[in-house]
N, CA, C and O of each residue as an XYZ file, in Angstrom:
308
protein
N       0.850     -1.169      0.000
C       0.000      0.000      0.000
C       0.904      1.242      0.000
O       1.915      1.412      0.681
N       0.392      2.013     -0.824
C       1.513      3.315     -1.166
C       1.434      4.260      0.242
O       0.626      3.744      1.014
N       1.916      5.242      0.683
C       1.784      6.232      1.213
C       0.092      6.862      1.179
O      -0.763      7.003      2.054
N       0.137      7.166     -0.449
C      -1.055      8.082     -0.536
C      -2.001      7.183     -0.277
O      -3.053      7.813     -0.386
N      -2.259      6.035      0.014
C      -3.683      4.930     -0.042
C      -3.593      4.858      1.798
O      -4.601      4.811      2.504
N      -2.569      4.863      2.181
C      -1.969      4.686      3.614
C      -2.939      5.796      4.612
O      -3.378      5.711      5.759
N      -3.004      6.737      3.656
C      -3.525      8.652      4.194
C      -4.682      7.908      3.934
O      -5.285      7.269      4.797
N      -4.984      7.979      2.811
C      -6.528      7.712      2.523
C      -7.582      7.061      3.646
O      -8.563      7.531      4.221
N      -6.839      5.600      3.693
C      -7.236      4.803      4.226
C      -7.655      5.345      5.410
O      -8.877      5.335      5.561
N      -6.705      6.028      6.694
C      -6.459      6.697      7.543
C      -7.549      7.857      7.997
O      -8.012      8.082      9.115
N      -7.759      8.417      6.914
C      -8.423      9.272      6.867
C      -9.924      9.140      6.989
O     -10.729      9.901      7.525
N     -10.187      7.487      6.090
C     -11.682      7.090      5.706
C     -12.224      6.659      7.465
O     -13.363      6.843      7.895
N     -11.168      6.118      8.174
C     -11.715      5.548      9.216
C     -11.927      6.735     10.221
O     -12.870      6.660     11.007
N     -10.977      7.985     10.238
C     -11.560      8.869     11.380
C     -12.799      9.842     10.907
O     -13.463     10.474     11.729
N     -13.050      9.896      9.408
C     -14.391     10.158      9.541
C     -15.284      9.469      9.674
O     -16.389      9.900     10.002
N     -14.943      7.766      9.371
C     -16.765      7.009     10.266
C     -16.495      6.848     11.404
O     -17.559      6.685     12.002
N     -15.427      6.781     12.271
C     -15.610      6.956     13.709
C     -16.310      8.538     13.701
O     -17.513      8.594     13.957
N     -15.660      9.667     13.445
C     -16.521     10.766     13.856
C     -17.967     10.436     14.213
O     -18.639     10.351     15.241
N     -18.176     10.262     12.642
C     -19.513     10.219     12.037
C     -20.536      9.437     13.254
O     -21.600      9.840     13.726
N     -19.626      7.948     13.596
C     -20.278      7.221     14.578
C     -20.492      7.885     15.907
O     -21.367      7.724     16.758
N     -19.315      8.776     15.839
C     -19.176      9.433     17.784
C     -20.341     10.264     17.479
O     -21.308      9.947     18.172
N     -20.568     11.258     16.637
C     -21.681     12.269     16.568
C     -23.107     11.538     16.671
O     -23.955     11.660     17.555
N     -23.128     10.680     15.424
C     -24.542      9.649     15.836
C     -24.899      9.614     17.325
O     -25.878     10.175     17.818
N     -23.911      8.828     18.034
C     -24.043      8.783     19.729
C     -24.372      9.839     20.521
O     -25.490      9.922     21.028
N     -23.291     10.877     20.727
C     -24.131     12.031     20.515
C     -25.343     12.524     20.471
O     -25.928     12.509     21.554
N     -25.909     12.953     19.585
C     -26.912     13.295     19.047
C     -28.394     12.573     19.713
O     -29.408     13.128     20.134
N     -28.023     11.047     19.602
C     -28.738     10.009     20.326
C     -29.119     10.267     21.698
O     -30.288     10.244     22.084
N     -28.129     10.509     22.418
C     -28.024     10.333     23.996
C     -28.656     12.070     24.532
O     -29.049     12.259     25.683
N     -28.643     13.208     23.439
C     -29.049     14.199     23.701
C     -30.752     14.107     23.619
O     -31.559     14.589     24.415
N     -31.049     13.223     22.225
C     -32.348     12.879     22.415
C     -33.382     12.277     23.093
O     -34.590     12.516     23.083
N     -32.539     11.224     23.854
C     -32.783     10.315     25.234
C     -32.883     11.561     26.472
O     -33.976     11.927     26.904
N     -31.814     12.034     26.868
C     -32.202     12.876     27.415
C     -33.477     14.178     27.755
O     -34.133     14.567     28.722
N     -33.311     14.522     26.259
C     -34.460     15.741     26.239
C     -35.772     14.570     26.626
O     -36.627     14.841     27.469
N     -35.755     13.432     25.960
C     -37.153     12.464     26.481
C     -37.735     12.833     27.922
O     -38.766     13.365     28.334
N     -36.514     12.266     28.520
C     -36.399     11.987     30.089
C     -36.665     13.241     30.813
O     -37.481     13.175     31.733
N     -36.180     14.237     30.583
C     -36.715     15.894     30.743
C     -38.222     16.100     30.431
O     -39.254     16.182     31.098
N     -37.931     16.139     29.294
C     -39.744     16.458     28.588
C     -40.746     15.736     29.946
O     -41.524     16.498     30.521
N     -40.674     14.416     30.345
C     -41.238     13.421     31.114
C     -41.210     14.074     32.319
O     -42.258     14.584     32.714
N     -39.928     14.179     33.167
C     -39.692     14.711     34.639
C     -40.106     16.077     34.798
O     -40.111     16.226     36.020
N     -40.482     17.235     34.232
C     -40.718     18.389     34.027
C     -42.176     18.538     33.532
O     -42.586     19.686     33.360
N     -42.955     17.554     33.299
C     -44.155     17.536     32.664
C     -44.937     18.674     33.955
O     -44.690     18.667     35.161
N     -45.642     19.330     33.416
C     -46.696     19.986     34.919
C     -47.940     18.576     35.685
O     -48.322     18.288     36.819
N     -48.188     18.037     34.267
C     -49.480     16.899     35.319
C     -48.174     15.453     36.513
O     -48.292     14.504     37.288
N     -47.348     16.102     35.987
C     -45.960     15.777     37.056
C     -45.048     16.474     38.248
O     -44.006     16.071     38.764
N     -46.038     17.995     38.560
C     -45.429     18.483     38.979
C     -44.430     19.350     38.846
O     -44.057     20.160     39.695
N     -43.825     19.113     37.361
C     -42.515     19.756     36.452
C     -42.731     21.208     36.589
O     -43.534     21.742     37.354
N     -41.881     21.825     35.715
C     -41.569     23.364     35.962
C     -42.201     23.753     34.610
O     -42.446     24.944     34.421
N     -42.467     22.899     33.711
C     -42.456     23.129     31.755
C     -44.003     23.766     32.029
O     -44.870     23.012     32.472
N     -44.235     24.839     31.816
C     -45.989     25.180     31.250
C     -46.666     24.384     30.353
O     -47.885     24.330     30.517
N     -46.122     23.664     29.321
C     -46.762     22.630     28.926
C     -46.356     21.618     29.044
O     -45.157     21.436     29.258
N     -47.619     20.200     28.894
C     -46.823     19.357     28.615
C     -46.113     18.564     27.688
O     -46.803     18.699     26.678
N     -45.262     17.892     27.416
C     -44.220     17.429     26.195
C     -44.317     15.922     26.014
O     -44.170     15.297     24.964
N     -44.531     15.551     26.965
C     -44.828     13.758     26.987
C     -45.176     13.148     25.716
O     -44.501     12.261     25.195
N     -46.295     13.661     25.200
C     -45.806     13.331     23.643
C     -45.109     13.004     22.654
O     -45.196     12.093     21.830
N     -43.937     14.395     22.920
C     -42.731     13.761     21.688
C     -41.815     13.041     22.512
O     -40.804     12.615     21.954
N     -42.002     12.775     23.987
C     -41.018     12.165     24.415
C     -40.734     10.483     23.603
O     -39.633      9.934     23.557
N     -41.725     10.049     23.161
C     -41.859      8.795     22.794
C     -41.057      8.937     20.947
O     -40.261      8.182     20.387
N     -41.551      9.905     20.585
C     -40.593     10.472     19.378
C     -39.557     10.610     19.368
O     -38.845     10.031     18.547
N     -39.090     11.431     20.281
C     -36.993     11.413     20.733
C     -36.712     10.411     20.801
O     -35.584     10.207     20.354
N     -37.419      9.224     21.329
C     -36.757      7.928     21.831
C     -36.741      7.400     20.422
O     -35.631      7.027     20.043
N     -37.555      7.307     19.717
C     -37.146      6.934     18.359
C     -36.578      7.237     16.913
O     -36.426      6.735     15.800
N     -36.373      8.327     17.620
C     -35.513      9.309     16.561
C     -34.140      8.527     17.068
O     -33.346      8.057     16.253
N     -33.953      8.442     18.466
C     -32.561      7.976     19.022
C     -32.253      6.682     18.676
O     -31.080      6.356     18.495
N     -33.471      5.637     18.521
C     -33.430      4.709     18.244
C     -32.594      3.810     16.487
O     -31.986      2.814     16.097
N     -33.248      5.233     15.996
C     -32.736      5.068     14.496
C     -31.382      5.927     14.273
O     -30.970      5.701     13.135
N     -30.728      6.639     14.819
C     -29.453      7.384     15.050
C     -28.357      6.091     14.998
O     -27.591      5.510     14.229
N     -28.921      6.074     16.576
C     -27.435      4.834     17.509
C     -28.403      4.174     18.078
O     -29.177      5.012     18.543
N     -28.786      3.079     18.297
C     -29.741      2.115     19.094
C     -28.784      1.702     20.331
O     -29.248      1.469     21.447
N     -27.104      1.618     19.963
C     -26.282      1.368     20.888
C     -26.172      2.233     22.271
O     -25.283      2.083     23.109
N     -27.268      3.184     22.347
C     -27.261      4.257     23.370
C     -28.518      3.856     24.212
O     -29.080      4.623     24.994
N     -28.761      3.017     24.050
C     -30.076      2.541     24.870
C     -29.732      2.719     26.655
O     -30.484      3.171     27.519
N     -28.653      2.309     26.766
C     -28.347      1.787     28.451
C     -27.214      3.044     28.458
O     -26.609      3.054     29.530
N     -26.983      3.607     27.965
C     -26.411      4.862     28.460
C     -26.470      6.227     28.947
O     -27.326      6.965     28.458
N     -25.624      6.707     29.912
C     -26.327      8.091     29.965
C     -25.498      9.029     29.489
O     -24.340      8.784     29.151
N     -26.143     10.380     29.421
C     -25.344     11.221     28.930
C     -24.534     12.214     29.960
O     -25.195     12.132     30.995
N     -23.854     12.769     30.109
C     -22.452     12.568     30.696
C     -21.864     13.821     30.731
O     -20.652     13.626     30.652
N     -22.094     15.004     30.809
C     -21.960     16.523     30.585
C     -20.881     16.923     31.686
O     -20.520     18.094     31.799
């Protein structure tokens, strides 16, 4: 393998790791906002004037189709 295929190569894998780290990401932010939307609800007591419970079930599957590998994780700030 030449040099220049060496880069290439190199190169192809840290953008699908990116690509994969951002997926995760993105995922675990959507899990989150779920879990918020839910704990913050007002017929919960929450602080939110409305309630969101609704799309909470939507984030989860938006996250689902992202990274599914984020199921048992939390997010980590």
């Amino acid at each position: 393998m030449s040099d220049r295929e060496s880069v290439a190569a190199f190169a192809a894998k840290v953008r699908s790791d990116t690509v994969r780290q951002a997926a995760e990401i993105e995922a675990l932010v959507l899990r989150e906002a779920a879990d918020r939307f839910e704990q913050e609800c007002p017929d919960a007591d929450g602080e939110l004037d409305l309630c969101m419970c609704h799309a909470a079930e939507v984030l989860r599957e938006w996250a689902e189709e992202r990274h599914p590998a984020t199921r048992e994780k939390e997010l980590k700030l």
